[in-house]
LOLUM-910849 format. One record per residue (C-alpha): residue number from 0; residue in one letter; x, y, z. Coordinates in steps of 0.001 Angstrom, whole numbers, plus 500000, padded with zeros to 6 digits. Example, Ala and Ser with C-alpha at 12.3 -4.5 7.8 and 13.67 -1.06 7.14 Angstrom:
<sites>
 num residu   east  north     up
   0      A 512300 495500 507800
   1      S 513670 498940 507140
</sites>
This chain:
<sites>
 num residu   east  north     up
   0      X 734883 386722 213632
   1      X 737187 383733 213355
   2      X 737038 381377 216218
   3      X 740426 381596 217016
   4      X 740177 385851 217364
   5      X 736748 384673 218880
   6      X 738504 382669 222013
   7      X 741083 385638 222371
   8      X 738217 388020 222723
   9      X 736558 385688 225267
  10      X 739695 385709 227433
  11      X 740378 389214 227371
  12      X 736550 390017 228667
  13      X 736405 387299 231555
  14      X 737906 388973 234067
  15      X 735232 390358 236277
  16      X 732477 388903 234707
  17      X 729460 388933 237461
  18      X 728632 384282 237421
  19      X 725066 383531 238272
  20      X 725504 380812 241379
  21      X 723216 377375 240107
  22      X 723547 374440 242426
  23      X 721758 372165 244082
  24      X 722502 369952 247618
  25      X 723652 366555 246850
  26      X 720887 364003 247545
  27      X 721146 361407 250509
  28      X 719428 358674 248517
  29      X 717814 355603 250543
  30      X 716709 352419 249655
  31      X 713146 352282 249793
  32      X 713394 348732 251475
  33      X 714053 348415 254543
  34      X 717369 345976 255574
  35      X 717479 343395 258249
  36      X 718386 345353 261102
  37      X 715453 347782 260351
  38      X 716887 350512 259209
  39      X 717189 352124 255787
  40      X 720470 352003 253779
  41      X 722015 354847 252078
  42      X 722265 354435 248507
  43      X 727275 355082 247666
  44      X 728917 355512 250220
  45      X 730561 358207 248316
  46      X 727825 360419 248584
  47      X 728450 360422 252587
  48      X 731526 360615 252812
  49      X 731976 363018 255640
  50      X 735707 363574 254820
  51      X 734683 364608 251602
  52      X 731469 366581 252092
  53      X 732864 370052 252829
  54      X 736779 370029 251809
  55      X 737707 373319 250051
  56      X 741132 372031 249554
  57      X 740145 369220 247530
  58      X 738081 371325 245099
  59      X 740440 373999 244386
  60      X 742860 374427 241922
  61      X 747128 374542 242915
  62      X 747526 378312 242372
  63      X 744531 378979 244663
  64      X 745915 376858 247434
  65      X 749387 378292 247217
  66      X 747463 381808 247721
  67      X 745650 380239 250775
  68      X 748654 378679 252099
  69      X 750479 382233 251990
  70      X 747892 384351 253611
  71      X 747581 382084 256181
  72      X 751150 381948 256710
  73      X 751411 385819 256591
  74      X 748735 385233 260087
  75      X 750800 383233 261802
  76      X 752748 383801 265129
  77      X 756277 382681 262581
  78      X 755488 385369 260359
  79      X 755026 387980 263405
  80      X 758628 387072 264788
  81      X 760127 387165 261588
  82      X 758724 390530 261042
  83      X 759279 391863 264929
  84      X 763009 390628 264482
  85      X 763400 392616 260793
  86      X 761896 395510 262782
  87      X 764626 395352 265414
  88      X 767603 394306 263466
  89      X 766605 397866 261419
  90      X 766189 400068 264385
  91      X 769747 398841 265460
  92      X 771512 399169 262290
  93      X 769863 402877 262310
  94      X 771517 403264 265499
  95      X 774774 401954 264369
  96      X 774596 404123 260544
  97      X 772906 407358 262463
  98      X 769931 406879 260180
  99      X 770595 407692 256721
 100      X 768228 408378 254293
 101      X 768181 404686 252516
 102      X 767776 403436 256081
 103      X 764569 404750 256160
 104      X 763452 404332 252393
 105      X 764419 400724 252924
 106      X 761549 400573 255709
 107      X 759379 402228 253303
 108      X 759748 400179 250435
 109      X 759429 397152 252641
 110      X 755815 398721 253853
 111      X 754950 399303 250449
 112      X 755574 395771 249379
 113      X 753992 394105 251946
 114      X 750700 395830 251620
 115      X 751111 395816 247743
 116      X 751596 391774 247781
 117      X 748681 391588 250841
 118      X 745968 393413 249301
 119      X 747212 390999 245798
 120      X 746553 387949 248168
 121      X 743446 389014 249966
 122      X 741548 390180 246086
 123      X 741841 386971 245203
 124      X 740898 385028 248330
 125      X 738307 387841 249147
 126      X 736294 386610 245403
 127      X 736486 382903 245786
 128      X 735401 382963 249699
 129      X 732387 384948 248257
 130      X 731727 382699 245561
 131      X 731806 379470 247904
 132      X 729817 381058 250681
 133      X 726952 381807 247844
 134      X 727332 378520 246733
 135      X 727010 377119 250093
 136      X 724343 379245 250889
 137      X 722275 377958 247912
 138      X 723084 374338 249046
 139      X 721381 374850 252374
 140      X 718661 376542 250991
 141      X 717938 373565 248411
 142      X 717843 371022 251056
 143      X 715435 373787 252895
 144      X 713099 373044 249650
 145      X 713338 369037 250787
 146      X 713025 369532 254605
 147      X 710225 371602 254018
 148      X 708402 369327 251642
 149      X 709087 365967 254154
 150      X 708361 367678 257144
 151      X 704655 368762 256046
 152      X 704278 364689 256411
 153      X 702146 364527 259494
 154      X 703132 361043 260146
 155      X 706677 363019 260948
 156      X 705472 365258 264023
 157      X 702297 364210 265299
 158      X 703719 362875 268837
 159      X 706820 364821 268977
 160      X 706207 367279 272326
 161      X 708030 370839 270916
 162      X 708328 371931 273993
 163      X 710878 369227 275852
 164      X 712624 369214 272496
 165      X 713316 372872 272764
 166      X 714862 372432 276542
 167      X 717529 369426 274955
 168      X 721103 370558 275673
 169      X 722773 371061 272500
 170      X 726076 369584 271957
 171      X 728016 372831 270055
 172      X 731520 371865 269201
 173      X 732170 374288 267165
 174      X 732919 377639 269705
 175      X 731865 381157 270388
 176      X 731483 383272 267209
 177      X 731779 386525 268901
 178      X 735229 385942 270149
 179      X 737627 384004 268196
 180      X 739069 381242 270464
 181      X 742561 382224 271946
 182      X 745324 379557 271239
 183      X 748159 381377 272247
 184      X 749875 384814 273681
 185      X 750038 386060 270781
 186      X 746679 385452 269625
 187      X 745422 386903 272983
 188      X 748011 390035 271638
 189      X 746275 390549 268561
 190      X 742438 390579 269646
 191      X 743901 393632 272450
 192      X 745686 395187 269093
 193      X 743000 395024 267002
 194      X 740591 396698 269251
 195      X 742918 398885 269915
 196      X 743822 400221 266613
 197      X 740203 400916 265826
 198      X 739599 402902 269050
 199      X 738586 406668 269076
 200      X 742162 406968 271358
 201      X 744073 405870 268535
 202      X 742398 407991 265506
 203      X 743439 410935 267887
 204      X 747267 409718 268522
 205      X 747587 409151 264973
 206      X 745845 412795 263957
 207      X 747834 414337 266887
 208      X 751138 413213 264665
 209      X 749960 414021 261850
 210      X 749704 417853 262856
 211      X 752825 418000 265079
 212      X 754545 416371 261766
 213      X 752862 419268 259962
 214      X 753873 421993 262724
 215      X 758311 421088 262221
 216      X 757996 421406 258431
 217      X 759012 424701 258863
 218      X 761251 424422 260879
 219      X 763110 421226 258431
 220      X 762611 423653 255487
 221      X 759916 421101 254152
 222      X 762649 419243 253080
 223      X 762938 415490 251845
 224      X 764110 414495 255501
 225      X 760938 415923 256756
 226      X 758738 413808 254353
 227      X 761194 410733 255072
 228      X 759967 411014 259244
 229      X 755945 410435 258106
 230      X 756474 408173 255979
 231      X 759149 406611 258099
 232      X 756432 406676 260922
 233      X 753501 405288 258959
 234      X 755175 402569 257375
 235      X 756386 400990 261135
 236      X 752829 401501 262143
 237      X 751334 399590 258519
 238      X 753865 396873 258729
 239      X 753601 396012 262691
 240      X 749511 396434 262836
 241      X 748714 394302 259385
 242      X 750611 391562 261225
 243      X 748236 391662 264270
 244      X 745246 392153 261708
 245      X 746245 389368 259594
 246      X 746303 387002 262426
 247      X 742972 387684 263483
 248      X 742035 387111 259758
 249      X 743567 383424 259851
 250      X 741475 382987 262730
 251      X 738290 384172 261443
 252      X 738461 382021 258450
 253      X 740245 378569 260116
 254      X 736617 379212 262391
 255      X 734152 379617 258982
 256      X 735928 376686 257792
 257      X 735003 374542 260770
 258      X 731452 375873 260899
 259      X 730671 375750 257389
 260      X 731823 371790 257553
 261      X 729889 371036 260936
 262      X 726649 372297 259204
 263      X 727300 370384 256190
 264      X 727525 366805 258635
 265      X 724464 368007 260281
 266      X 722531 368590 257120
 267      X 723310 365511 255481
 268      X 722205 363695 258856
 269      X 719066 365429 258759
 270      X 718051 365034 255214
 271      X 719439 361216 255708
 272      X 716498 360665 258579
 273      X 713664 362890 256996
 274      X 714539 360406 253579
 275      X 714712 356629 255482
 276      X 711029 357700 257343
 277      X 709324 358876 254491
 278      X 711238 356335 252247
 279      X 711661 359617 249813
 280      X 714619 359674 246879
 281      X 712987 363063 245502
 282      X 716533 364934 244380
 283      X 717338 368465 245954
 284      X 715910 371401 243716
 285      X 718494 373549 242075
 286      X 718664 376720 243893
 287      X 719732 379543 241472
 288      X 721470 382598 242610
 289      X 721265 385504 239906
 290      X 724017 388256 240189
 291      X 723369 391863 240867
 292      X 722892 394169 237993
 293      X 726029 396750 237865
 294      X 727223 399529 236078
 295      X 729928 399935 233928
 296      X 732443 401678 236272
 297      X 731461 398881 238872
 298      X 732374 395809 236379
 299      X 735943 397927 235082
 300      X 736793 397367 238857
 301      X 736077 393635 239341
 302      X 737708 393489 235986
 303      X 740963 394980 237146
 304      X 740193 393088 240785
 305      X 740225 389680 239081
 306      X 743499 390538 236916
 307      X 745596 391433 239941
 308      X 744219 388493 242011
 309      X 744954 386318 239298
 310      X 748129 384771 237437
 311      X 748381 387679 235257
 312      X 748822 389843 238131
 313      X 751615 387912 239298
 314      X 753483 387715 236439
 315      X 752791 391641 236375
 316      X 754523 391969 239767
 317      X 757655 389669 238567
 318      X 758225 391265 235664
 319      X 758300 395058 237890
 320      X 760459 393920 240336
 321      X 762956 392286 238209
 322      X 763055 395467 235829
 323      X 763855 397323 239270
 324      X 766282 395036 240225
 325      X 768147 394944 236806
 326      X 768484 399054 236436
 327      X 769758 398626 239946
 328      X 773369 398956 238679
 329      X 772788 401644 236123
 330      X 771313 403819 238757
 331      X 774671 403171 240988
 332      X 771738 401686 243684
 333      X 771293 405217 244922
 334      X 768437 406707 247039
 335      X 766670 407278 243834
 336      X 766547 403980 242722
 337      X 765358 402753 246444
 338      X 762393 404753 245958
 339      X 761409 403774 242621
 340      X 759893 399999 244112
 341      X 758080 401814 246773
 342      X 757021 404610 244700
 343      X 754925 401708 242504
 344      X 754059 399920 245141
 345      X 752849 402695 247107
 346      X 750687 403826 244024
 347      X 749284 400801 243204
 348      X 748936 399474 246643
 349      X 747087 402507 247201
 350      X 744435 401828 244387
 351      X 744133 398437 245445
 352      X 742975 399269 248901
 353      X 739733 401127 247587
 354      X 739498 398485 244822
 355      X 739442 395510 247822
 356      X 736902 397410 249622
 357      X 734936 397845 247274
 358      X 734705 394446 246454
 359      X 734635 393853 249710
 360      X 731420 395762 250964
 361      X 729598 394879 247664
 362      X 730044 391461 248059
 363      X 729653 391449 251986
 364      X 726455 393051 251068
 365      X 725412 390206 248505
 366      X 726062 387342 250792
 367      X 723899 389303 253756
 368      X 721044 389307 251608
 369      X 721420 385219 250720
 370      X 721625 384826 254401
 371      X 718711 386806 255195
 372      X 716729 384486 252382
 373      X 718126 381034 254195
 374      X 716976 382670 257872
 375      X 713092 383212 256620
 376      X 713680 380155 255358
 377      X 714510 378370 258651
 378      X 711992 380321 260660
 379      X 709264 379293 258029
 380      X 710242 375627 258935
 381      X 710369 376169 262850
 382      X 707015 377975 262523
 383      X 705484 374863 260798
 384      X 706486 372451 263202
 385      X 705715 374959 266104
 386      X 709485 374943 267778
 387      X 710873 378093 269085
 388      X 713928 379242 267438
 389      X 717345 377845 269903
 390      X 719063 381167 268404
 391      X 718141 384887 268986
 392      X 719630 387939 266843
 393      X 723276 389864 267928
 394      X 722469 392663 269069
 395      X 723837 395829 266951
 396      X 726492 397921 268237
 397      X 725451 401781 268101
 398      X 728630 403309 269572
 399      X 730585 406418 267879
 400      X 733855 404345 266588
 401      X 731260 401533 265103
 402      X 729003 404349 263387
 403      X 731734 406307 262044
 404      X 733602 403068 260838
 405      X 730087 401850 259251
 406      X 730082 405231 257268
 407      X 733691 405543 256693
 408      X 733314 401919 255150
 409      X 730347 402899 253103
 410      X 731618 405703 251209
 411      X 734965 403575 250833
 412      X 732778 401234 248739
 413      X 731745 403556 246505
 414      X 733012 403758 242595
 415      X 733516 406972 243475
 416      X 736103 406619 245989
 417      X 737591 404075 243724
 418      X 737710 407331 241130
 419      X 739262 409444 243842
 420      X 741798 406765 244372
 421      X 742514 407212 240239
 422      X 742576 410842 240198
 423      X 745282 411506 243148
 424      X 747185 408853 241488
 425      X 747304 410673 237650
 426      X 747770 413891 239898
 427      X 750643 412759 241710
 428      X 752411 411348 239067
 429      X 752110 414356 236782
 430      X 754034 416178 240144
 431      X 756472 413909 239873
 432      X 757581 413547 236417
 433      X 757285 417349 236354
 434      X 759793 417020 238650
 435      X 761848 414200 237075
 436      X 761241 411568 239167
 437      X 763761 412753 241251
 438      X 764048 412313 245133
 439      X 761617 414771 246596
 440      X 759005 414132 243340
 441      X 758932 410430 244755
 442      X 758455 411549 248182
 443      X 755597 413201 247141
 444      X 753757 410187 245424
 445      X 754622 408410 248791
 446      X 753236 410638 251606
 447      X 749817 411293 250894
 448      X 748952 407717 249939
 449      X 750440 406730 252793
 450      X 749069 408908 254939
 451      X 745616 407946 253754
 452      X 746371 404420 254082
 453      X 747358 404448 257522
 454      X 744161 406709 258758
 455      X 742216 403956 256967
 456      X 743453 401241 258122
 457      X 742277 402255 261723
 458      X 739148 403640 261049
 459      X 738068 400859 258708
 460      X 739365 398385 261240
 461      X 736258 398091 263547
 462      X 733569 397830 260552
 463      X 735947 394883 259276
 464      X 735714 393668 263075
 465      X 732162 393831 263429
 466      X 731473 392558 259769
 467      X 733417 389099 260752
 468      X 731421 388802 264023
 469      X 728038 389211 262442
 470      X 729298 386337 259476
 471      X 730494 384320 262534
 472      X 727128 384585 264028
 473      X 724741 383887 261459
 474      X 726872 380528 260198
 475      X 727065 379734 264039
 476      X 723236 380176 264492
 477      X 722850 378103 261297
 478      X 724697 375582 262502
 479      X 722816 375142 266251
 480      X 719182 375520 264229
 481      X 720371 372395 261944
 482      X 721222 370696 265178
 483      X 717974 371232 266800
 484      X 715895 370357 263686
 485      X 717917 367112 264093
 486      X 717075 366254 267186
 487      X 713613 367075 266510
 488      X 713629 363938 263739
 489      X 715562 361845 265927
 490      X 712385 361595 268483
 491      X 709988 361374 265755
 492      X 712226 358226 263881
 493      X 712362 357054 267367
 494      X 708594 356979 268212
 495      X 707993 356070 265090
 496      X 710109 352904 265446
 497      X 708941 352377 268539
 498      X 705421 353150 267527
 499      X 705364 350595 264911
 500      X 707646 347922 265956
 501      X 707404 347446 269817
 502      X 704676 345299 271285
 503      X 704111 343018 274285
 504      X 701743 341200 275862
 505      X 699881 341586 279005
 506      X 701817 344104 281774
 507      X 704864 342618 281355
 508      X 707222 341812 278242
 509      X 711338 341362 277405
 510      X 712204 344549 276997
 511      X 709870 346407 279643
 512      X 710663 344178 282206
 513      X 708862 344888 285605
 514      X 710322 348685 285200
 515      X 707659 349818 283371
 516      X 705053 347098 284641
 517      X 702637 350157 285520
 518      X 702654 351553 282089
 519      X 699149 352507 280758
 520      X 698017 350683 277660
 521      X 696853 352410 275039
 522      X 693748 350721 274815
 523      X 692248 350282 278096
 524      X 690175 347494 278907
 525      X 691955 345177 276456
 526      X 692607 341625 277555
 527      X 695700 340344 278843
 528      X 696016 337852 275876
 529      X 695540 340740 273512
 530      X 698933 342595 272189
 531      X 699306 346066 273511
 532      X 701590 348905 271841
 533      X 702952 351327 273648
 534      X 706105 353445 273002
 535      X 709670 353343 274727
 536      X 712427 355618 274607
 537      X 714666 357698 277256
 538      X 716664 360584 276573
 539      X 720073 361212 278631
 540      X 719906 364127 280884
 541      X 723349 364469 280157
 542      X 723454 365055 276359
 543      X 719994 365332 275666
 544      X 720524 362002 273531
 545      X 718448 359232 272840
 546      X 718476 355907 274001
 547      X 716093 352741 274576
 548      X 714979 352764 278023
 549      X 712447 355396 279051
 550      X 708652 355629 278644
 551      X 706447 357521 276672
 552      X 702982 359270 278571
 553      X 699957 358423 277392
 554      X 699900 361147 274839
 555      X 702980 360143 273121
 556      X 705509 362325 274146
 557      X 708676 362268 275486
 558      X 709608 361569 279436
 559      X 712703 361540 281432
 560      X 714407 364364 279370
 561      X 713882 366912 282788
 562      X 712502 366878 286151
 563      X 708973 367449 286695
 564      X 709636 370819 289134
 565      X 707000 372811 286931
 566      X 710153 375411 285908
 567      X 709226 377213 282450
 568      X 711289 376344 279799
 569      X 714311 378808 278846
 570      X 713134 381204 275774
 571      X 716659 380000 274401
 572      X 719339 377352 275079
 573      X 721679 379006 273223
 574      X 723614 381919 275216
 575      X 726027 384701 273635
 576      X 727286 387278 275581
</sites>
């Protein structure tokens, strides 16, 4: 094959194409020297640059931060008012025109366009959020390897006392990760609407209109007015709950982007004092994450997935709506015409909503099981150095709406319902050309799918909810185990600075003053003229912190950190409600 054909061929087939994740944490390199002021010095200042060490922005091409930039606008409290204002200005003008048939195909089409354009935003994010968690994940599980590998140094932990470590306070900037920080009314608004919509109440409002809409059909001679009042209904409902939903969504990713890039400072930090006491420049091992073997229905739908999230897809969408808008004339802008934009938007909007979840679940599923690898991980570390875990497991909610979402979500995910999505598609489209793509045969492509995508929308709503609490959780609980391991190596470097470099003579000295004049030496017995060692360090009650002041017991470990009132440490420091 030519190479030219050869580099067509190549372009056409990588869409979809499952990438193997290969990476490896960048190294903290020290100088093996110490410097003047005792301390060792990190070899670039490039390489810890904290600004740079976890900035999406900066690593990401234009076209996939002008698709960030939109979906977050689409969550913002502007883009609710906007909307709630449309909404209004179109329930007056109904008012004013008596509600004529374009009035309410304009308020479908507009439904149909915003999901359509949505569900094209969130394919794409959805796929490179997956990709940079994995990578991420194989990151922290490389400098694992190195942690791992120092910390079985027993020059590291042989006076550090586990247990007064454990009981340090914890300095958590980052927030709760089972509820999303409230900045606002409105955000306040959309955590009550989003629990809401995915209630047990709701699925039976929403059924309980679907019948009575069912019951009048009769009675409107099944006419295209009576399909106009469903999908009428279910496109208000669509447009006025995705707003809440995609608000919560901004929220849920502005707080993984401020864990992700805590955990990254933390783990450089670490690795930077495991490397400057065991004077180690040992690179990070390449972690390699393999993709999952798939079938050939599976990769046609990250195929088509990555096309519509892409460029191409956009230039897809373009070219539509300006061949819509330029047989607007022909057409004499009638009713028909109206409905041919939300006819395609409907139908394809429609197939992308099984397509997005089930790239969704499969990939949700995928980054649960690199998780689970990086928690043994941890607790194989925190085992070694016998420190109780600061984090315990969220507990699992087992109630009806949660199980039947689960389920709902499962078979969602399935090729299969992908299929299904196909086959009502070719079905209703061979209704309406039968019918001549006239009024009522684009009414018909329009009400089912719409019906469908409103009852999914609220039952798939609390698995989505759930889903982002557990990710919130385990990158939270990531984060407070990095900082505990870190203050674990702060007390040994300090007693092993201390250790080595502090020693006086007789009772007294500069730095002990007559403070810690009854201090036992190590060696008892030992002359006066004779230097003694012993070890000083204090750690703030308020921050759990360490600082230069406090003693050291005769075995080495840490005082001052709490009062001696015999109280049992907490089993964990960490709370969640």
């Amino acid at each position: 094959m030519p190479r030219c054909l050869y580099g067509i061929w190549n372009a056409l087939c990588s869409p979809g194409q499952q990438t193997t994740i290969s990476c490896a944490a960048p190294s903290q390199f020290v100088y093996q020297s110490k410097q003047s002021d005792d301390t060792s010095k990190v070899v670039g200042d490039e390489v810890v640059d904290y600004n740079k060490l976890y900035s999406r922005q900066e690593k990401r091409p234009v076209g996939s931060r002008i698709f960030d930039s939109v979906t977050k606008l689409a969550g913002s409290r502007t883009a609710f008012c906007l909307t709630l204002l449309v909404l209004i200005a179109w329930a007056i003008a109904g008012i004013i025109l008596g509600a004529p048939d374009n009035w309410q195909i304009f308020m479908q089409d507009g439904s149909s366009i915003q999901c359509y354009i949505s569900d094209t935003l969130l394919m794409r994010q959805q796929h490179n959020h997956c990709n940079e968690l994995l990578s991420f994940t194989a990151q922290l599980r490389s400098r694992n390897e190195t942690y791992k590998r120092l910390m079985y140094n027993p020059d590291i932990h042989k006076n550090v006392n586990t247990t007064e470590v454990h009981c340090m306070a914890i300095c958590d900037n980052v927030g709760d990760a089972v509820k999303l920080p409230s900045e606002s009314w409105f955000d306040v608004t959309c955590n009550w609407v989003s629990d809401a919509v995915g209630s047990l109440s709701a699925w039976a409002i929403y059924w309980g209109g679907i019948f009575a809409w069912i019951g009048v059909g009769n009675d409107l001679q099944w006419s295209d007015l009576w399909q106009l009042y469903i999908n009428t209904a279910v496109a208000v409902e669509l447009t006025f709950t995705s707003m809440f939903l995609q608000n919560t969504r901004r929220r849920h990713m502005e707080y993984l982007e401020k864990c992700l890039k805590s955990i990254m400072l933390a783990d450089c930090d670490l690795e930077v004092i495991l490397r400057q006491m065991v004077g180690d420049n040992q690179p990070n091992p390449i972690i390699t994450i393999p993709p999952h073997p798939i079938s050939k229905a599976v990769r046609s739908i990250d195929y088509y997935a990555d096309v519509v999230g892409s460029g191409v897809g956009v230039v897809i969408s373009i070219s539509v709506f300006a061949a819509w808008l330029g047989v607007g004339n022909l057409m004499q802008w009638s009713s028909n015409w109206w409905l041919i934009i939300g006819t395609y938007t409907g139908l394809i909007g429609f197939l992308d909503g099984f397509v997005l979840r089930n790239v969704y679940f499969r990939q949700d599923k995928q980054m649960d099981n690199q998780f689970d690898v990086l928690i043994d991980s941890d607790e194989q570390i925190y085992q070694y150095l016998n420190l109780p875990l600061p984090t315990k497991p969220l507990e699992e909610d087992r109630s009806i709406r949660t199980r039947v979402s689960n389920w709902i979500g499962d078979v969602c995910s399935k090729a299969a319902a992908v299929g299904f999505a196909i086959i009502v598609i070719i079905l209703l489209i061979c209704v309406a050309s039968g019918m001549q793509w006239n009024e009522t045969g684009q009414l018909l492509c329009n009400t089912p799918t719409m019906i469908i995508e409103g009852f999914l929308l609220i039952v798939l709503i609390q698995g989505h909810n759930k889903s982002n609490i557990k990710r919130r959780v385990i990158l939270h609980d990531i984060f407070i185990r990095r900082l505990k391991l870190l203050q674990y190596v702060e007390c040994a470097q300090k007693l092993d600075i201390l250790t080595e470099k502090h020693s006086c003579i007789g009772e007294e000295c500069e730095i002990c003053k007559c403070k810690y004049a009854n201090i036992q030496p190590k060696e008892k017995g030992t002359p006066k003229d004779k230097k003694l060692s012993h070890d000083i360090t204090e750690v703030s009650e308020d921050d759990g912190t360490l600082n230069e002041k406090n003693s050291l017991n005769d075995e080495g470990t840490l005082n001052g950190i709490f009062p001696s009132n015999g109280n049992t440490p907490p089993d964990n420091n960490v709370l969640r409600p």
